[in-house]
Every structure is written in C-alpha cells, then in structure tokens.
N, C-alpha and C positions, 0 to 999 in steps of 0.2 A: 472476570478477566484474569489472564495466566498469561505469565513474562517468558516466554522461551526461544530460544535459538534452534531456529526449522533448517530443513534445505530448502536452499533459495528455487532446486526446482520444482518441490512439492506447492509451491505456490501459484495459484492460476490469477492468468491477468486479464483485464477489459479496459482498460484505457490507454491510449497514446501518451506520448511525453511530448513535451517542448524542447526548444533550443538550452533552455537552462540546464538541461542536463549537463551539457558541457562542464561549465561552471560549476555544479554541485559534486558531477565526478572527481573535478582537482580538489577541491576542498574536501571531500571523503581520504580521498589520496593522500593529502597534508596534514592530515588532522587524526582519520586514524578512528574517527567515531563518527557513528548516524545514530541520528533520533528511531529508535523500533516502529516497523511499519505496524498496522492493524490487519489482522487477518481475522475472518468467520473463521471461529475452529472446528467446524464440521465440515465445508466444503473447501476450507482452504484458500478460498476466492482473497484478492486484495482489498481492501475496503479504503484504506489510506495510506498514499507511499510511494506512488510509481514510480516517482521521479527515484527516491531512493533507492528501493528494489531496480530498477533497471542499472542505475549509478554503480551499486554493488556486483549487479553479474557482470556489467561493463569491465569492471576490473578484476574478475574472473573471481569472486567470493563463492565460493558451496555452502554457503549458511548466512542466513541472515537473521538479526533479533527483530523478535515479534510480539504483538501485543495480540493474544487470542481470545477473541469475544464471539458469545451468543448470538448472533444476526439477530435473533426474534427483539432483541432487548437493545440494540441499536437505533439512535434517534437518527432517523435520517434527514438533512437538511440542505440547503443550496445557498448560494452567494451571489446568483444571479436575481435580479431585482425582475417582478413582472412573472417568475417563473413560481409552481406551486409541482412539490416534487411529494410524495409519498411512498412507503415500504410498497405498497401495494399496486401504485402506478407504476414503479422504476419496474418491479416484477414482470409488467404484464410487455413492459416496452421490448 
C-alpha cells in the first residue's frame, strides 16, 4: 500500500452517494482535511470513499489523497447481514 496525492479525475467510480454528502461537504469545507480514499493502483477504480471523493470534487479539489492498494490482495467484505459477497462474485456481477 502507497500514500499519494492523484488527480481526482484519474479516479474511476461505481457507486452512488447519499444525502450525507451534504453534511460531509461542510465539514471538508471547515476543517480543511479528509481521511485518503482507497484506490486499486492499477485500474484506478474507488474501492472506499465516495462520499469523500465526490465531497472534494464537489468543492472543486484537482487532487485527492489516496491509499493505493493491490485489488488481488484486498479482503473483500459487506455489512449487510444474510448477504455472502466475494472478489470473485462482485467480479462476475
């Protein structure tokens, strides 16, 4: 894993946001710092952050701090009870 500061548009996304963005945008705003999203460093894709990442272009950022990791070597897991997710189901979805 390698800590760097990307452009926010070399980042590709796949999930929707919620209303909390609102809220997270002022607080970015007033604060001045975000926790670094997670990006695959090979395809670039978001892996965790949206709300962030969107928060930041929201307020017109060109760069965002990033944590870039190996996809292969990523534990993939869910918070949804009843649901069984895997690297290799999410893939084929």
């Amino acid at each position: 894993m390698a800590y760097r500061i990307i452009p926010i548009k070399s980042v590709k996304i796949h999930e929707r946001t919620t209303p909390k963005l609102k809220t997270l945008t002022k607080r970015i705003k007033k604060d001045g710092y975000v926790i670094p999203v997670v990006v695959d460093k090979r395809h670039k894709i978001l892996l965790d952050g949206h709300h962030r990442y969107a928060a930041l272009k929201k307020l017109g950022y060109k760069k965002i701090p990033a944590y870039l990791v190996d996809y292969s070597n990523v534990k993939v897991v869910t918070r949804r009870k009843n649901v069984e997710i895997t690297r290799e189901k999410n893939a084929t979805s």
